[in-house]
N, C-alpha and C positions, 0 to 999 in steps of 0.2 A: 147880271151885275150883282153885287157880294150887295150886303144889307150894309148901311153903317150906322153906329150908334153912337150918341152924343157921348164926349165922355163924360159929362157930368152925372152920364148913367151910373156910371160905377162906382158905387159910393159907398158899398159894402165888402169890407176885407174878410177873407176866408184864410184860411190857411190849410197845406195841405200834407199831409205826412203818413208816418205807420205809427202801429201800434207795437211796442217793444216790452220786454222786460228788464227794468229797470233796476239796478240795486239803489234803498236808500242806505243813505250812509251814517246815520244815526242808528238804524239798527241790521244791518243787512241782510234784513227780507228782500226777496224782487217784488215787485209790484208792475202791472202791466199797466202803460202811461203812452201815451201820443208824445210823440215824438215829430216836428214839423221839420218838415225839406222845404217849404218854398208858401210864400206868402203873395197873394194876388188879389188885386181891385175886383170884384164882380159886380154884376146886374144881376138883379134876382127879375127873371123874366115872369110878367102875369099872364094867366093865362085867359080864355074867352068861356063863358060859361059852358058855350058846347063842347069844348074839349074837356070839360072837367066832369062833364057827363058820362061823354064817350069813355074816360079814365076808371070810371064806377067799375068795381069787383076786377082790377089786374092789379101787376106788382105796381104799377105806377099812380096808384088810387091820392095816396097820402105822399106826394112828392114833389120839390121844389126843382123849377130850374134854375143855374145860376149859370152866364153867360159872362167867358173870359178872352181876352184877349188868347190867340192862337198859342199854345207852349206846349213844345212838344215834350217832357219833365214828367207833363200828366198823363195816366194811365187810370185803367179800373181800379186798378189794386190799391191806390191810397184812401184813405178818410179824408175828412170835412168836418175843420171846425169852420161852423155857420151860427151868428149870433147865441154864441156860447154852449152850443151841443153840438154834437157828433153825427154825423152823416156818414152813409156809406154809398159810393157813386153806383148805380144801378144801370147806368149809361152815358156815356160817353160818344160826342158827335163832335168828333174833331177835324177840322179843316185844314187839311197837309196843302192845300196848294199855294202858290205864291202870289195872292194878292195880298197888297200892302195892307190890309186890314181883315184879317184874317181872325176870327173866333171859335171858341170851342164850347157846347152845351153842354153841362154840366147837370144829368138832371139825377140827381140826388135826394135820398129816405134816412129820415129819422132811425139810427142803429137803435136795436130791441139791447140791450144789457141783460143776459143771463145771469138770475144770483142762485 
């Protein structure tokens, strides 16, 4: 049986999009700017302190999950804005089948910014 969660759980909006280059139109430099396709309710899932152990020295050390209603829209390849920074999805567990309540893990790391 599929898990189900209050929806008062979801009470953190994300948005999801790319990254483009942008022209501004005051002086027409590009600048590369997030660009959002699709905006969605989530749950930031916590974790149990033994998984955050087991987590110690992999890609997934410093990373949040956030838990969305099922859309299939979402892929690896877009960003994460999450309480105001940038996330890049590291994995993706999404559930194609057809139960009525159907969700997708979102578990997502802080983007590094190259200057």
């Amino acid at each position: 049986m599929a898990r189900k969660f209050l929806p008062s759980l979801f009470n953190k909006k994300i948005q999801l999009g790319t990254i483009k280059s942008v022209e501004n139109d005051n002086t027409g430099d590009y600048s590369e700017q997030f660009v959002s396709q699709l905006s969605l309710w989530a749950y930031p899932q916590k974790r149990a302190i033994g998984q955050t152990y087991k987590l110690l020295n992999t890609d997934f050390e410093d990373s949040i999950v956030l838990v969305v209603r099922h859309n299939s829209k979402i892929n690896d390849q877009l960003k994460v804005i999450y309480n105001g920074q940038q996330y890049n999805i590291i994995n993706l567990s999404s559930d194609d089948s057809l139960n009525y309540m159907a969700y997708d893990y979102l578990t997502v790391k802080l983007s590094e910014k190259v200057k």
